[in-house]
C-alpha positions in Angstrom: -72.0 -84.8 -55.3 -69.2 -84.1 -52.9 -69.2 -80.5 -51.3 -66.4 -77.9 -51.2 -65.3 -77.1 -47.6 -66.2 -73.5 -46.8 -63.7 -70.3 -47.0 -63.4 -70.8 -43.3 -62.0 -73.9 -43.1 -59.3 -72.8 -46.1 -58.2 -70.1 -43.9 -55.9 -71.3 -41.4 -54.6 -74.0 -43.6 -53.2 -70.9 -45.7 -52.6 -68.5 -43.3 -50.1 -71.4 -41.6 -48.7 -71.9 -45.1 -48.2 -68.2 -45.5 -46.6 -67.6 -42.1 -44.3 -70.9 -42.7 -43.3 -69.5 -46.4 -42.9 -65.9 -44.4 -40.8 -67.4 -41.4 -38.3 -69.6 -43.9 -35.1 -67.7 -44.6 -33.2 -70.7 -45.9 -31.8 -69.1 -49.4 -31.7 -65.5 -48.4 -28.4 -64.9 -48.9 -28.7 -66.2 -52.7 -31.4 -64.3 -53.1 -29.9 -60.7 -52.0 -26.5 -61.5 -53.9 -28.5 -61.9 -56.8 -30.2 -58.0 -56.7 -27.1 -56.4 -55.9 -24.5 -59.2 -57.8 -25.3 -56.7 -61.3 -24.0 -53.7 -60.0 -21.6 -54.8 -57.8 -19.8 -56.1 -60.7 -20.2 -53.4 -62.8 -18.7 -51.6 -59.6 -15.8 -53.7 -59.2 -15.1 -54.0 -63.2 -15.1 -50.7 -63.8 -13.0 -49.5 -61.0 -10.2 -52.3 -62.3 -10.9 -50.7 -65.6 -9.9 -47.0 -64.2 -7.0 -48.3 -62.3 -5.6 -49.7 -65.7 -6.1 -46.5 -67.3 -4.4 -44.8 -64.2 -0.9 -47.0 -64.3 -1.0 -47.0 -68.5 -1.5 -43.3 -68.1 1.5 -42.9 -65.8 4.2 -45.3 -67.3 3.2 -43.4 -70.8 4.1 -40.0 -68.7 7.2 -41.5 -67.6 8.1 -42.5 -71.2 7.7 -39.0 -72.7 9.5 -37.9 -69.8 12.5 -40.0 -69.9 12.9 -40.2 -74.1 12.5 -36.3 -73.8 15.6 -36.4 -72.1 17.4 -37.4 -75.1 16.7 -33.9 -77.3 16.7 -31.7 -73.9 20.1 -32.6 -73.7 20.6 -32.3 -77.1 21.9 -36.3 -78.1 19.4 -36.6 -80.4 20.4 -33.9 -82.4 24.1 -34.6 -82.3 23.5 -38.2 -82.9 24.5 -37.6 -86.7 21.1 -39.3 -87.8 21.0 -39.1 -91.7 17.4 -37.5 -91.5 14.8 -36.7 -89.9 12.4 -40.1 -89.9 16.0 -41.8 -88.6 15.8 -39.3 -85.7 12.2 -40.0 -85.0 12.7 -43.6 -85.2 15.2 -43.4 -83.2 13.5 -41.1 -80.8 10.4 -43.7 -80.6 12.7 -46.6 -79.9 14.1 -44.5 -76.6 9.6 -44.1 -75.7 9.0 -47.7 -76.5 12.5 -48.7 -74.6 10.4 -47.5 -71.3 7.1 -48.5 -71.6 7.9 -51.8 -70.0 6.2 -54.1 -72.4 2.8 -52.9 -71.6 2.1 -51.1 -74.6 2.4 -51.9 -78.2 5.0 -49.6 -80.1 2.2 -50.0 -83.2 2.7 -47.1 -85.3 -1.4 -47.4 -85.4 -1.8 -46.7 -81.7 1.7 -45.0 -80.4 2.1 -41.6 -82.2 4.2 -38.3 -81.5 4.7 -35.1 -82.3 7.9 -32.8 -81.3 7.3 -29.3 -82.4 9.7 -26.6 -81.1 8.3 -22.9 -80.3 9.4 -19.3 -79.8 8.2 -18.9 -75.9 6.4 -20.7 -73.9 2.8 -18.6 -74.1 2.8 -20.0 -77.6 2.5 -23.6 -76.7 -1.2 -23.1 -75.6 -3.6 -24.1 -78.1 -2.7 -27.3 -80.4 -5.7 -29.4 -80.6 -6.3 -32.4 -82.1 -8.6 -34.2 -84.7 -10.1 -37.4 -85.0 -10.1 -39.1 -88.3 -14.1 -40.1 -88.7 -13.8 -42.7 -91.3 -11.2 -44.5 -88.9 -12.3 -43.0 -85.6 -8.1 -42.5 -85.2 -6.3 -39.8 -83.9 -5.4 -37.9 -87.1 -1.7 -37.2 -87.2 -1.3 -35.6 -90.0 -0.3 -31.9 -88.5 2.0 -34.0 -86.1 6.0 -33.6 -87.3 9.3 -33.5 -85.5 11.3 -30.6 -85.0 13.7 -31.0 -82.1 15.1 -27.4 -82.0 18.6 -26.5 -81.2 20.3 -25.8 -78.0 18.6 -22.8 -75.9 15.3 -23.7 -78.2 11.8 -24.2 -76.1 10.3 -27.8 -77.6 7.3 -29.3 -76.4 6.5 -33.5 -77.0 3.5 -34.9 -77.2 3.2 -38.8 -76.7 -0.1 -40.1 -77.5 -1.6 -44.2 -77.0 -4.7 -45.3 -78.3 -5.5 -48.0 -75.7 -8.0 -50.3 -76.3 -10.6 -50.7 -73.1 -10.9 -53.9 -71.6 -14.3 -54.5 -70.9 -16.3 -52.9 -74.1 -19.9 -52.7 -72.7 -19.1 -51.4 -69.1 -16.4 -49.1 -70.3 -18.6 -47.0 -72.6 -18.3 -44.0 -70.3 -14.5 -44.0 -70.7 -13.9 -44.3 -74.2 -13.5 -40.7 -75.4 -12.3 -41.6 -79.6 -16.1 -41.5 -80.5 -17.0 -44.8 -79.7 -14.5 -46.7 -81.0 -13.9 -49.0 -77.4 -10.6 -46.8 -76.7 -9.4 -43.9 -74.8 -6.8 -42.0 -76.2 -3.8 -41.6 -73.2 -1.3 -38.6 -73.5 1.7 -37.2 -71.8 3.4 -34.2 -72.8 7.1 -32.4 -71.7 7.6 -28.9 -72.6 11.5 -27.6 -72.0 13.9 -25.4 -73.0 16.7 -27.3 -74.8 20.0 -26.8 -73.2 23.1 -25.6 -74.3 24.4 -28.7 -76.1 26.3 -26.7 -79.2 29.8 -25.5 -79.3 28.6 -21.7 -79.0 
């Protein structure tokens, strides 16, 4: 029967092996990438993610901004529309004319609402609702009242935009889960003196 070597002689052998496996850094770069690769990513992904948001966010401002200019100055009104949806179409087409082909003009995600008020203090508090069957923004207290000349009228331009990256961008979706965030702008003025009086 042959004999096992004693724990002494096992020793060094391992202790070299140990020092040799300690000592190699081939692969250490591979290795380090890969514990911070996860939330480097996540970094990189989500901060693309914000910036999106950011620019959408601003060319929808600019949008409500410039279409507003079209019942500020009263054309809109004078336009001789037949009624009031041909107004509001017409009024959506100047919004979608300026959102550059970045966002859809879906009726489902690009909604308005033009009310027009006695002073300004009372265009604090309009809130909004969420539909929770749909998870949509619920437009049914939305309408369109451009005002006359002289008349203070606040617009409200709202976009559902649908996030890009759905795990990642949990935090920013704020339409109760649904993967979107809900972008507004909104342009209060006093309409000017477009009439013949």
């Amino acid at each position: 029967m042959r004999q096992l070597p004693t724990i002494g002689v096992f020793a060094p052998r391992w202790q070299k092996r140990l020092e040799a496996f300690a000592e190699d850094k081939r692969g250490i770069a591979a290795v380090e990438f890969a514990l911070i690769a996860m939330p480097f990513f996540f970094l990189i992904f989500s901060l693309l993610e914000v910036c999106v948001i950011f620019i959408m966010s601003s060319i929808l401002e600019h949008a409500a901004s410039e279409a507003s200019r079209q019942i500020r100055t009263g054309q809109i009104q004078t336009a001789g529309h037949a009624n009031p949806a041909a107004a509001k179409t017409a009024f959506l087409a100047d919004v979608c004319a300026e959102l550059y082909g970045l966002m859809s003009c879906d009726s489902a995600k690009l909604k308005i609402d033009v009310q027009k008020f006695a002073s300004f203090n009372s265009t604090s508090g309009q809130s909004l609702t969420f539909d929770g069957s749909t998870n949509d923004l619920d437009d049914s207290g939305f309408g369109f009242d451009t005002g006359a000349q002289n008349e203070i009228v606040v617009i409200r331009v709202f976009y559902q935009w649908d996030l890009i990256i759905p795990i990642m961008s949990a935090p920013l979706d704020n339409m109760n889960g649904s993967n979107r965030r809900l972008l507004q702008a909104t342009v209060a003025f006093r309409n000017e003196p477009f009439g013949s009086s």
